[in-house]
ZAKOLVO-931613 format. One record per atom (N, C-alpha, C): residue in three letters; x, y, z. Coordinates in steps of 0.05 Angstrom, whole numbers, plus 5000, padded with zeros to 4 digits. Each point is the difference from the previous one (the first is absolute). Layout:
ZAKOLVO-931613
ALAXYZ...
END
This chain:
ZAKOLVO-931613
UNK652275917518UNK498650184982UNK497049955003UNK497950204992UNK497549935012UNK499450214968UNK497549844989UNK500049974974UNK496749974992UNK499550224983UNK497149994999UNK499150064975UNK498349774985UNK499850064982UNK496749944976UNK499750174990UNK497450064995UNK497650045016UNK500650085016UNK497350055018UNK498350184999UNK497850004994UNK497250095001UNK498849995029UNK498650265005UNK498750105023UNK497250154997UNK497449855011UNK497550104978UNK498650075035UNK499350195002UNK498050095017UNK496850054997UNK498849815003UNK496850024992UNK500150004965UNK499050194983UNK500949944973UNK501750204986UNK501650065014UNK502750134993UNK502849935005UNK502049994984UNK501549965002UNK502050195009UNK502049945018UNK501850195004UNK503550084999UNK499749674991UNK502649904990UNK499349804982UNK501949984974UNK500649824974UNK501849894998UNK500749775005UNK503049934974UNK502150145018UNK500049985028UNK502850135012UNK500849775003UNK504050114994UNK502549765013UNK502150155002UNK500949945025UNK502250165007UNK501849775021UNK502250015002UNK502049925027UNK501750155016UNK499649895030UNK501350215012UNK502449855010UNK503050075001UNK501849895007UNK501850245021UNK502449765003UNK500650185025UNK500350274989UNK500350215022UNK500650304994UNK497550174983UNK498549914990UNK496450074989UNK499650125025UNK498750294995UNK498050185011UNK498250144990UNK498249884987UNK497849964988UNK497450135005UNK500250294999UNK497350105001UNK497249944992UNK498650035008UNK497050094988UNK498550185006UNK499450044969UNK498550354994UNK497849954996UNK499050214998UNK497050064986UNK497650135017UNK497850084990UNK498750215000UNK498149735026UNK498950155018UNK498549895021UNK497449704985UNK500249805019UNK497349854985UNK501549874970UNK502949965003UNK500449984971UNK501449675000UNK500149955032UNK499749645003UNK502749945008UNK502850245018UNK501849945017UNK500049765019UNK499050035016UNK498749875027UNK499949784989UNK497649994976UNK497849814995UNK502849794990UNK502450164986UNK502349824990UNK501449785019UNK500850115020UNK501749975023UNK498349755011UNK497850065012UNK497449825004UNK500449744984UNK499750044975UNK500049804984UNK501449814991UNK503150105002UNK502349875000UNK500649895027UNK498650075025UNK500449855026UNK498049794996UNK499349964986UNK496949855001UNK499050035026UNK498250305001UNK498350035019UNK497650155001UNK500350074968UNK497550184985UNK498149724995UNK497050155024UNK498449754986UNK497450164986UNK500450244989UNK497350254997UNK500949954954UNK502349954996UNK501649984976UNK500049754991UNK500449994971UNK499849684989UNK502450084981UNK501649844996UNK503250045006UNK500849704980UNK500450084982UNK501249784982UNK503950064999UNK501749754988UNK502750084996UNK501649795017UNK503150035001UNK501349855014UNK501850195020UNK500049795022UNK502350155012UNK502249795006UNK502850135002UNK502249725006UNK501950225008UNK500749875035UNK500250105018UNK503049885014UNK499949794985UNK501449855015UNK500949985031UNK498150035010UNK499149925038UNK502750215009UNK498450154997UNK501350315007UNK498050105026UNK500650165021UNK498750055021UNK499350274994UNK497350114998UNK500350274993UNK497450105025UNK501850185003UNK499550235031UNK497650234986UNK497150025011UNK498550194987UNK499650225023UNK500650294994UNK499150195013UNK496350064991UNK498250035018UNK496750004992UNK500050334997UNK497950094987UNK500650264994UNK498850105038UNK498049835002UNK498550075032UNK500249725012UNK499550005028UNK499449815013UNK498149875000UNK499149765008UNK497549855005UNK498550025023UNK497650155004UNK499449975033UNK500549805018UNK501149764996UNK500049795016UNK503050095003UNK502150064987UNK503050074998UNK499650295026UNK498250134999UNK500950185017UNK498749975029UNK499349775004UNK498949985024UNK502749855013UNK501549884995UNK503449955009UNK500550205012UNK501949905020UNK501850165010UNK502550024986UNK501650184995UNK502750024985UNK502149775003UNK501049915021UNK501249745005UNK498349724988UNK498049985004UNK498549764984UNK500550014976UNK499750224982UNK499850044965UNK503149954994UNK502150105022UNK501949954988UNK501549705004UNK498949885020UNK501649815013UNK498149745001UNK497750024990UNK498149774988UNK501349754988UNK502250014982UNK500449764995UNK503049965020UNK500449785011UNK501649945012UNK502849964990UNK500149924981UNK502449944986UNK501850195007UNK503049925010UNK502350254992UNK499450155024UNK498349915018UNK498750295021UNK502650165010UNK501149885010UNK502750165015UNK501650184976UNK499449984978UNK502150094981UNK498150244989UNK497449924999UNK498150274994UNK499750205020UNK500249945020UNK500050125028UNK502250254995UNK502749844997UNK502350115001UNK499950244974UNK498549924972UNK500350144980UNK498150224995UNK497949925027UNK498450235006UNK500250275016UNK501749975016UNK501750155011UNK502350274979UNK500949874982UNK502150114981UNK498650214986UNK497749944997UNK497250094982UNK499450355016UNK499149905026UNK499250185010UNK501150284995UNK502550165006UNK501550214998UNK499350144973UNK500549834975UNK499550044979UNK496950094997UNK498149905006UNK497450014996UNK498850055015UNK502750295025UNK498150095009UNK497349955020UNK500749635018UNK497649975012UNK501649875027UNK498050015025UNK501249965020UNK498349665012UNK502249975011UNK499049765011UNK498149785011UNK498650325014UNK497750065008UNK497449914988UNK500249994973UNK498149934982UNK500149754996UNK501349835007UNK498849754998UNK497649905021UNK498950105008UNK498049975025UNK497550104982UNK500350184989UNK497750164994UNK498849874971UNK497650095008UNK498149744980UNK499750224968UNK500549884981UNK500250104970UNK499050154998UNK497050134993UNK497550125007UNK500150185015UNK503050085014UNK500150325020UNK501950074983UNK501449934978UNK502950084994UNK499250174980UNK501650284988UNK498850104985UNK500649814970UNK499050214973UNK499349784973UNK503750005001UNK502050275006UNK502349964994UNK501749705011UNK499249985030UNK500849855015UNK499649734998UNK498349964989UNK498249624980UNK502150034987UNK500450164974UNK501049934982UNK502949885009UNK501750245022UNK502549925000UNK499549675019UNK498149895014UNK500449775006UNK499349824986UNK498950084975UNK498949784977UNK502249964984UNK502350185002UNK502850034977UNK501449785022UNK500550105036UNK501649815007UNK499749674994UNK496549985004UNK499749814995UNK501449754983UNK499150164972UNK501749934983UNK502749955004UNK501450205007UNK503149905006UNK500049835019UNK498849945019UNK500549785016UNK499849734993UNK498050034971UNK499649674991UNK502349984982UNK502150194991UNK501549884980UNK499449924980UNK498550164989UNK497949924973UNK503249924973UNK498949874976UNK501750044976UNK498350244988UNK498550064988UNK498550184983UNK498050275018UNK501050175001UNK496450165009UNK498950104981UNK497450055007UNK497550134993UNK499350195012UNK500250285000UNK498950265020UNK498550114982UNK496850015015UNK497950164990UNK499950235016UNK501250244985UNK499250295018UNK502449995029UNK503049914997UNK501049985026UNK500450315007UNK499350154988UNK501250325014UNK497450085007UNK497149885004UNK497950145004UNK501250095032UNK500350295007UNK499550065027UNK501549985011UNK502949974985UNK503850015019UNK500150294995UNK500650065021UNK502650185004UNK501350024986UNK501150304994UNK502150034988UNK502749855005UNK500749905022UNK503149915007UNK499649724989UNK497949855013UNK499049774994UNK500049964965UNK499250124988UNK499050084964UNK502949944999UNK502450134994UNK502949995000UNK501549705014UNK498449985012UNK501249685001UNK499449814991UNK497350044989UNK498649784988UNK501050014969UNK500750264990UNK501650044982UNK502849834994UNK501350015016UNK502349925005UNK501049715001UNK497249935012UNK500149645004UNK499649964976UNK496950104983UNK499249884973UNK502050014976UNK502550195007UNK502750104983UNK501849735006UNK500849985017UNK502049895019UNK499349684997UNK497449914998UNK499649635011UNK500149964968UNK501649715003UNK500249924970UNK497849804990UNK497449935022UNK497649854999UNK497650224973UNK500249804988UNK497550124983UNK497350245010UNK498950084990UNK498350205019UNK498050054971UNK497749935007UNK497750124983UNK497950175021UNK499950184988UNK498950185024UNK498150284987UNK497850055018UNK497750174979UNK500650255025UNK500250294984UNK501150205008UNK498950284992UNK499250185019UNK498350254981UNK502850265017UNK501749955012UNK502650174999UNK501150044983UNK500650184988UNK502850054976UNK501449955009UNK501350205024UNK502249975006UNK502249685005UNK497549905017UNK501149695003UNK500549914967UNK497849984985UNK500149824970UNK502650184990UNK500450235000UNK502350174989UNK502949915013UNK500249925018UNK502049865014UNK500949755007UNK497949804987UNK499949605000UNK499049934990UNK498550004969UNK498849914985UNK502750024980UNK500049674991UNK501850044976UNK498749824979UNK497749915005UNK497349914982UNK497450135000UNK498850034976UNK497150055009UNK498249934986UNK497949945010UNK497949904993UNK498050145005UNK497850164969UNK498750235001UNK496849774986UNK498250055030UNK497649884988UNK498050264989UNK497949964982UNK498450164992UNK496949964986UNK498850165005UNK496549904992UNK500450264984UNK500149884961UNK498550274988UNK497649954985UNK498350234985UNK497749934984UNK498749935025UNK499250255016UNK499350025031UNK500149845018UNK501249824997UNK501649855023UNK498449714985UNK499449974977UNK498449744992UNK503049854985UNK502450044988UNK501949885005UNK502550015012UNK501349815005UNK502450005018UNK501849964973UNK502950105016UNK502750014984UNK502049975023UNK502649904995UNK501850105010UNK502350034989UNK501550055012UNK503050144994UNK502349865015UNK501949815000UNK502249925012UNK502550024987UNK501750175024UNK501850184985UNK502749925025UNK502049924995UNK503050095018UNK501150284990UNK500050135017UNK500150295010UNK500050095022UNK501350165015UNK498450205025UNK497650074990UNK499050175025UNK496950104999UNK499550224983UNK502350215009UNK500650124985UNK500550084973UNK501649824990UNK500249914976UNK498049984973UNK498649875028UNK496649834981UNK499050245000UNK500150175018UNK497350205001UNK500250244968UNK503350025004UNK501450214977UNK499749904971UNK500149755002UNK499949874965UNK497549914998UNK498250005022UNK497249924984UNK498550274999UNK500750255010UNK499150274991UNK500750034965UNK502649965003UNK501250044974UNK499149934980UNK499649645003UNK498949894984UNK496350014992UNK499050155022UNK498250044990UNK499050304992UNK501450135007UNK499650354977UNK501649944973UNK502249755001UNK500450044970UNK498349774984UNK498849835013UNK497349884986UNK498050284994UNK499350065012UNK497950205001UNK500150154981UNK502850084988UNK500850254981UNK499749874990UNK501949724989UNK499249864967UNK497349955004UNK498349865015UNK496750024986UNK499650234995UNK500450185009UNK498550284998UNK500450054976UNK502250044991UNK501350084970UNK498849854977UNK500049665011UNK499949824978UNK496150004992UNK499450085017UNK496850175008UNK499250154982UNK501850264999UNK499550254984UNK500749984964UNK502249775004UNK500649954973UNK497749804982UNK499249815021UNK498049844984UNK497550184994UNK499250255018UNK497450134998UNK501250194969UNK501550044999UNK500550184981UNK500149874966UNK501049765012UNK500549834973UNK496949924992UNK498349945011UNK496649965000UNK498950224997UNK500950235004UNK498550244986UNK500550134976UNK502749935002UNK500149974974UNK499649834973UNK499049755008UNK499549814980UNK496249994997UNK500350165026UNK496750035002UNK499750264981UNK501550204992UNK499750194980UNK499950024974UNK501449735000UNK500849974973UNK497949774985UNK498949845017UNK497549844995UNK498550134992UNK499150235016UNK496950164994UNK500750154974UNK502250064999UNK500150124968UNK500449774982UNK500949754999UNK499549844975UNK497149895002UNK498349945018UNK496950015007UNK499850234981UNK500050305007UNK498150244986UNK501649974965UNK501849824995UNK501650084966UNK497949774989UNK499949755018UNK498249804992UNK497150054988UNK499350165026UNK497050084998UNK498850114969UNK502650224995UNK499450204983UNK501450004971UNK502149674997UNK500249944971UNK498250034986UNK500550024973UNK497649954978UNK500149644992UNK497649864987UNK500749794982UNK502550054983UNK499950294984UNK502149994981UNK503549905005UNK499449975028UNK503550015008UNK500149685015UNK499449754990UNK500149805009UNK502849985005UNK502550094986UNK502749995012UNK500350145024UNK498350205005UNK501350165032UNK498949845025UNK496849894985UNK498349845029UNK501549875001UNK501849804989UNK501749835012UNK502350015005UNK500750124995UNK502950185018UNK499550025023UNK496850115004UNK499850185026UNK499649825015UNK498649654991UNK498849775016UNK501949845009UNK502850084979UNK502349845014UNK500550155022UNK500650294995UNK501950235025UNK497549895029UNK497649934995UNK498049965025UNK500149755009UNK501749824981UNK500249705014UNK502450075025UNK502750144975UNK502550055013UNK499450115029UNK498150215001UNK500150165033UNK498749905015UNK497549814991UNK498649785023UNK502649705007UNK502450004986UNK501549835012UNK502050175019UNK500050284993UNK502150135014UNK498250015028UNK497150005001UNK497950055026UNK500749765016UNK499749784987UNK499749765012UNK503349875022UNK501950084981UNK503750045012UNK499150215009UNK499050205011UNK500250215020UNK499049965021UNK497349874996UNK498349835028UNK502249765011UNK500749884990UNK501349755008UNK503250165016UNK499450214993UNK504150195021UNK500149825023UNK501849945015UNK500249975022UNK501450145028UNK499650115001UNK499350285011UNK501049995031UNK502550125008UNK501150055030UNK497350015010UNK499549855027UNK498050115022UNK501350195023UNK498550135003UNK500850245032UNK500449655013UNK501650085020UNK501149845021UNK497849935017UNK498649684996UNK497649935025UNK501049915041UNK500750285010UNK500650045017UNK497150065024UNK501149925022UNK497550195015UNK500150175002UNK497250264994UNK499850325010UNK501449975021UNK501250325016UNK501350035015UNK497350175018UNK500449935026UNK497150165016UNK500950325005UNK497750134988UNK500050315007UNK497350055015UNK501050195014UNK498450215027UNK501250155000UNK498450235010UNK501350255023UNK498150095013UNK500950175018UNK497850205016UNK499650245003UNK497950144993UNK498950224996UNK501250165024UNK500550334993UNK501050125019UNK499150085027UNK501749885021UNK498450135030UNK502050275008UNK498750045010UNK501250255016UNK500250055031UNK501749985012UNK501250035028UNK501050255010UNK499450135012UNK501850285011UNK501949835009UNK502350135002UNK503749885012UNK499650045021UNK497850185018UNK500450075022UNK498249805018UNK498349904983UNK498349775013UNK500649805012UNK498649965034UNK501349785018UNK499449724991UNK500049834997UNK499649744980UNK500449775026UNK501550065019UNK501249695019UNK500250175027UNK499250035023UNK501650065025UNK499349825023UNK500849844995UNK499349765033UNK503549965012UNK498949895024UNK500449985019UNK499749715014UNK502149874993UNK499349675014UNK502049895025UNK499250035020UNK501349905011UNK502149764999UNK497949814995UNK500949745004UNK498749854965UNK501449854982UNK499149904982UNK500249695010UNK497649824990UNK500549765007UNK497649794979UNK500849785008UNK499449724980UNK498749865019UNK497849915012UNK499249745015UNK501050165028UNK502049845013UNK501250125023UNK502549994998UNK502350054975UNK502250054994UNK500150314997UNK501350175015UNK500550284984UNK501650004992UNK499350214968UNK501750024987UNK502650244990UNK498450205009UNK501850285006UNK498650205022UNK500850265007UNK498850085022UNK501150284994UNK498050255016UNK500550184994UNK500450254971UNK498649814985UNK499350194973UNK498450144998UNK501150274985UNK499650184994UNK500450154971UNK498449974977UNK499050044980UNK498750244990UNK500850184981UNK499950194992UNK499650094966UNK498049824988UNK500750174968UNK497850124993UNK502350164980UNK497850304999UNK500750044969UNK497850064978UNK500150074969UNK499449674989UNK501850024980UNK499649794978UNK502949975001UNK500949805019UNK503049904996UNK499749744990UNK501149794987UNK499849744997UNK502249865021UNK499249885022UNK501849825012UNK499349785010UNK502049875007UNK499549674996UNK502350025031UNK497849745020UNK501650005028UNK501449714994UNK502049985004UNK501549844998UNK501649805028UNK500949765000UNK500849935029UNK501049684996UNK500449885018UNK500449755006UNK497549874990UNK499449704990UNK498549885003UNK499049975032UNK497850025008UNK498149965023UNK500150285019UNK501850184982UNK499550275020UNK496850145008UNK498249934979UNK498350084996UNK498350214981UNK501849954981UNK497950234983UNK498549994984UNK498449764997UNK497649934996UNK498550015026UNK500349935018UNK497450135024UNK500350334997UNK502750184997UNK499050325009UNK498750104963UNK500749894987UNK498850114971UNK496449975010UNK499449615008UNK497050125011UNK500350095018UNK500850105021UNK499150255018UNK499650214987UNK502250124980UNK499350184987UNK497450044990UNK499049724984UNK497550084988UNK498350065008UNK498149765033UNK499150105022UNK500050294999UNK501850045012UNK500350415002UNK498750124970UNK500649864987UNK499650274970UNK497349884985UNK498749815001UNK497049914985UNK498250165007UNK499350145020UNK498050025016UNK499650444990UNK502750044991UNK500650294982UNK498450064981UNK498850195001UNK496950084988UNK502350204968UNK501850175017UNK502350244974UNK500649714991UNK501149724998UNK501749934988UNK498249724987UNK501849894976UNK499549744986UNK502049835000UNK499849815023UNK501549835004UNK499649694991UNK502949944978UNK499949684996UNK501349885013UNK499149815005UNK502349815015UNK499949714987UNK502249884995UNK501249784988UNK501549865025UNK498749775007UNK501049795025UNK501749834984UNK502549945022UNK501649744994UNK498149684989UNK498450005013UNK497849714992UNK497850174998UNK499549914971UNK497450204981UNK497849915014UNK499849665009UNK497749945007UNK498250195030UNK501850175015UNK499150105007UNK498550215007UNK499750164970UNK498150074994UNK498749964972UNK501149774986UNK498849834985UNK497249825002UNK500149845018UNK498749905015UNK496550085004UNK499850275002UNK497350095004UNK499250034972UNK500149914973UNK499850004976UNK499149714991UNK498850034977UNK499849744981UNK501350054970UNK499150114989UNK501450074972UNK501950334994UNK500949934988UNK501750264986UNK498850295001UNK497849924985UNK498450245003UNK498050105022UNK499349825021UNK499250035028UNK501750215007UNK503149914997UNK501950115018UNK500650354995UNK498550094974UNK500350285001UNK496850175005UNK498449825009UNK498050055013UNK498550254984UNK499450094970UNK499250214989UNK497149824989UNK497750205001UNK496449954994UNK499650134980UNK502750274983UNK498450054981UNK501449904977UNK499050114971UNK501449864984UNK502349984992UNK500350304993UNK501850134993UNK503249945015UNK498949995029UNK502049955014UNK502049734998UNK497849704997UNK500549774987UNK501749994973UNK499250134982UNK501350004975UNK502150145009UNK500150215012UNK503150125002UNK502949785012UNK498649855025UNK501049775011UNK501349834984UNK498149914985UNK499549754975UNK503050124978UNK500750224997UNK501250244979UNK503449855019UNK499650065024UNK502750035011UNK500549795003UNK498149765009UNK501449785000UNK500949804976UNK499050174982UNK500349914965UNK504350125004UNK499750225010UNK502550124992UNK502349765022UNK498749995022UNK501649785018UNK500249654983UNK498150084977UNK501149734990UNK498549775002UNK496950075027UNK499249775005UNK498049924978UNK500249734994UNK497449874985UNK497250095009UNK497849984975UNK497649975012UNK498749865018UNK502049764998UNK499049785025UNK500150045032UNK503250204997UNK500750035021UNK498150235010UNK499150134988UNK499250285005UNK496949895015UNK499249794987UNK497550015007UNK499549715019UNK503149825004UNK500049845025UNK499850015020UNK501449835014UNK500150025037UNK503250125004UNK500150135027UNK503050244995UNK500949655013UNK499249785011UNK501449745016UNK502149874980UNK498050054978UNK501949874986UNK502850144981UNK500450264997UNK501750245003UNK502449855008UNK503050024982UNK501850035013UNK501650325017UNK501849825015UNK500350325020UNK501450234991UNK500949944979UNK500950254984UNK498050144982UNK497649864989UNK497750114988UNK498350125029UNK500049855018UNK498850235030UNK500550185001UNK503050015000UNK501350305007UNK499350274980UNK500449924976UNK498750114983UNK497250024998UNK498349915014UNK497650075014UNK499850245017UNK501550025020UNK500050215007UNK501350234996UNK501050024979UNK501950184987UNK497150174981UNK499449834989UNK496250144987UNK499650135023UNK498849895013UNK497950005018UNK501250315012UNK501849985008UNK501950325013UNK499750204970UNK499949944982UNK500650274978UNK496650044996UNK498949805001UNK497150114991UNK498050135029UNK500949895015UNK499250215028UNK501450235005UNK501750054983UNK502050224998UNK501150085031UNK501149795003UNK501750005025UNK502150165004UNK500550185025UNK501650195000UNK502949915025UNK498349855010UNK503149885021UNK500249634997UNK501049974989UNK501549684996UNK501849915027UNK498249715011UNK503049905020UNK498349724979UNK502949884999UNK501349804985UNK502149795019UNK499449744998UNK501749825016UNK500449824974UNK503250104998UNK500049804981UNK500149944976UNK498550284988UNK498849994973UNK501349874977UNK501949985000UNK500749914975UNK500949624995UNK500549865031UNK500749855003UNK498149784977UNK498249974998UNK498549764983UNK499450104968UNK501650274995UNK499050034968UNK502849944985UNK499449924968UNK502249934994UNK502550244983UNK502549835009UNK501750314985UNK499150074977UNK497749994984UNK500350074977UNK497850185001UNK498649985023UNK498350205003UNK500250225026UNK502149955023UNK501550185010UNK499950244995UNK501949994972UNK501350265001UNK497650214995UNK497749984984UNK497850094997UNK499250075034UNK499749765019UNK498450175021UNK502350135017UNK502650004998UNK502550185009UNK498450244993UNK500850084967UNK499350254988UNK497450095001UNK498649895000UNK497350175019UNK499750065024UNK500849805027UNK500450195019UNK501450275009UNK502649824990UNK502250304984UNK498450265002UNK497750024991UNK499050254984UNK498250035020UNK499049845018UNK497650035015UNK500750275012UNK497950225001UNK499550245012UNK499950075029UNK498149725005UNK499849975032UNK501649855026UNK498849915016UNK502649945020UNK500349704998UNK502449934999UNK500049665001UNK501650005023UNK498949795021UNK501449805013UNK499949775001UNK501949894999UNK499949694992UNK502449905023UNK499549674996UNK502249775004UNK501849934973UNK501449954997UNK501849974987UNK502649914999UNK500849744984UNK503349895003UNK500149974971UNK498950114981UNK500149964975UNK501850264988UNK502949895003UNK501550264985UNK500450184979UNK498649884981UNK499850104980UNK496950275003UNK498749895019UNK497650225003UNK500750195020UNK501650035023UNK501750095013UNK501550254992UNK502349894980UNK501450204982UNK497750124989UNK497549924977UNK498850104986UNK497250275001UNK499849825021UNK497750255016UNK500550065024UNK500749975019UNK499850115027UNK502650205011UNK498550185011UNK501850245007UNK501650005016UNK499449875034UNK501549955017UNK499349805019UNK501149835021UNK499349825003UNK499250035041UNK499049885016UNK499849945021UNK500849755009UNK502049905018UNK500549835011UNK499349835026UNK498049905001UNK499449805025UNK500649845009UNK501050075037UNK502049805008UNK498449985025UNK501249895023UNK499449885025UNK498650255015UNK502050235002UNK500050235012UNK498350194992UNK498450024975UNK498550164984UNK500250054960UNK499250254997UNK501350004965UNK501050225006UNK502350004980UNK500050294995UNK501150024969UNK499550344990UNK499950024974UNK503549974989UNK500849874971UNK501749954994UNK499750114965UNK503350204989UNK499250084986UNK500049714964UNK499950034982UNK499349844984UNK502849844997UNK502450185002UNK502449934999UNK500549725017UNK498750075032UNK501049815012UNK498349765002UNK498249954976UNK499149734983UNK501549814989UNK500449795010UNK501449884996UNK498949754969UNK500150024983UNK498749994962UNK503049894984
END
């Protein structure tokens, strides 16, 4: 059993966890939720003792349990390895990891081949599935996975499913998939910053994800109604005692001397209703539910003729370094379709989405956003938040300032460095940044992978509605089903178009 209890987690002078204790025993699959920046990571980190940015009070008792951590990213020194070194580094058992690495492969989709090749060429899907073998090779008692579905494949996604269902090893693990948390979460753990993110709360609940998501709606529209009600009843009960005051005030005013029996009638009835004031102030009164706002946006209407050419290249040969990766494509969209190219991990569709862009920036008719798999790269040419939307007049600033209020961010954040930004508050960086440039063609790698389900479904249902053309990357099924029309498949030989049906979600 691995056992944690009271722990406190303070970041500079905020806190982001209180007073948490929880244990995870066998068969625990133990989510964690919460809204981006809300101190996941910072958890996982902390309980490895390897957070040194956090000051971290509490106990842990572990009883010399081996626990296996998936990193949400690699370390640049980790990807300068070749694939066989990262996995076969410690000696121990070698012949038996060897052997269990092998078993691995079919399942996950990876060829042998890749043990030669150095971390740092593999795509983000392809790290991850060797950062999971990893894990299974050491035979861990407990894991830890931060973000293990960032950038699997669909087939891959379904297995990793299956294992997290299937292994009877404990599993605490931070997750912005539904579908996965909808299918292996049978705990959860919901962190939160309210009273603008200046306090933390949480929530630990045994439940599916599901579950949690349905009874804490519930429970908070029927909080909401009894304050509301218990609201309208106290305002009413105070206006009315407030009516009835001002008239024993005006009977007061306007006794005569002659009626010393009524002035004091009237000085008792004015003691009586300043005690009924005083029990009215003191009510204790349902509060609305101190939850976090939920982030709203949308985007102003563009307009596309259907007949309009939007994509027509022509690539021979697609390639990585000096690996190619497909050959002979040929690409065709035309209107405002939403589709998402889909494929094997390392087929490449993060190099042809930027090819795509290449081809389409330089379009004088069009307004093109583009959202990269690693924000830093076009992060990077920035210092603060508001650098990054690059507006001189005012008006324009305050409008900014308006949206990123609705995204939720603090003033701090608004007016910090984007470095210090978690990657789910980035992404939502450029989600502004595209509606206030009133962007009319969206390519997206990814998009949804680093925000959390609770704010998902919000940027589902606004793309949903988007007018103009999306193409994206995508293994996130729930955005799949939700917005995109039909899909393209990239393989060895080229893409070709596939209808939505034969999405595999």
């Amino acid at each position: 059993m691995f056992e944690v209890k009271n722990i406190d987690i303070k970041v500079s002078d905020r806190y982001l966890i209180k007073s948490l204790s929880f244990t995870l025993q066998k068969g625990d699959k133990m989510a964690i939720i919460g809204e981006e920046g809300n101190g996941k990571s910072t958890l996982l980190k902390a309980l490895l003792g390897i957070c040194n940015y956090a000051e971290i009070k509490g106990t842990l008792q572990d009883k010399n349990h081996t626990i296996g951590y998936l990193e949400q990213s690699m370390k640049e020194e980790t990807l300068k390895k070749k694939v066989y070194d990262f996995l076969f580094e410690d000696t121990n058992n070698y012949y038996n990891k060897v052997a269990m690495f092998y078993t691995y492969l079919e399942n996950l989709e990876l060829e042998d081949t890749i043990l030669e090749r150095e971390l740092s060429f593999l795509s983000g899907g392809e790290r991850v599935k060797i950062g999971i073998v990893k894990l299974l090779l050491e035979e861990v008692d407990i894991l830890f996975l931060d973000e293990p579905t960032n950038d699997l494949d669909i087939k891959t996604l379904e297995w990793l499913e299956n294992f997290i269902k299937k292994t009877d090893k404990p599993v605490l693990y931070v997750s912005h998939d539904e579908t996965l948390l909808s299918k292996t979460a049978n705990k959860i753990l919901h962190l939160e910053l309210v009273k603008k993110k200046k306090v933390c709360k949480h929530t630990l609940v045994k439940m599916s994800y599901d579950a949690y998501i349905e009874s804490r709606l519930q429970a908070i529209d029927h909080q909401t109604q009894v304050a509301r009600f218990e609201k309208r009843q106290y305002l009413k009960k105070q206006d009315r005692l407030y009516q009835i005051m001002q008239k024993v005030k005006y009977q007061q005013a306007t006794i005569t001397r002659k009626d010393p029996h009524g002035a004091k009638l009237l000085k008792k009835k004015m003691h009586s209703l300043k005690s009924q004031e005083k029990k009215l102030e003191n009510t204790q009164l349902t509060e609305v539910p101190d939850v976090e706002e939920s982030i709203s946006f949308c985007f102003e209407e563009v307009k596309i003729p259907k007949s309009k050419e939007i994509v027509i290249m022509d690539i021979p040969k697609l390639s990585i370094g000096t690996k190619e990766l497909s050959k002979n494509i040929q690409l065709k969209i035309v209107g405002t379709p939403h589709i998402c190219i889909v494929g094997k991990n390392g087929a490449g569709k993060t190099t042809l989405l930027k090819q795509i862009y290449e081809n389409l920036k330089g379009r004088s008719d069009l307004k093109v956003g583009f959202m990269p798999q690693v924000y830093e790269e076009v992060l990077k040419s920035y210092d603060t938040v508001l650098d990054f939307f690059n507006f001189s007049k005012k008006e324009d600033l305050t409008k900014a300032r308006m949206y990123l209020g609705n995204m939720n961010f603090t003033k701090e954040e608004m007016e910090g460095k984007i470095e210090n930004l978690s990657n789910g508050t980035k992404a939502k960086l450029f989600l502004i940044k595209f509606v206030l440039e009133k962007c009319d063609v969206l390519l997206l790698d990814e998009p949804t992978r680093n925000v959390s389900p609770l704010s998902n479904p919000v940027i589902r249902n606004v793309l949903k509605h988007f007018k103009g053309t999306i193409i994206s990357v995508s293994h996130d099924r729930k955005y799949i089903e939700e917005v995109i029309d039909c899909g393209y498949l990239l393989k060895e030989d080229g893409i070709k178009e596939i209808k939505k049906e034969e999405m595999s979600f």
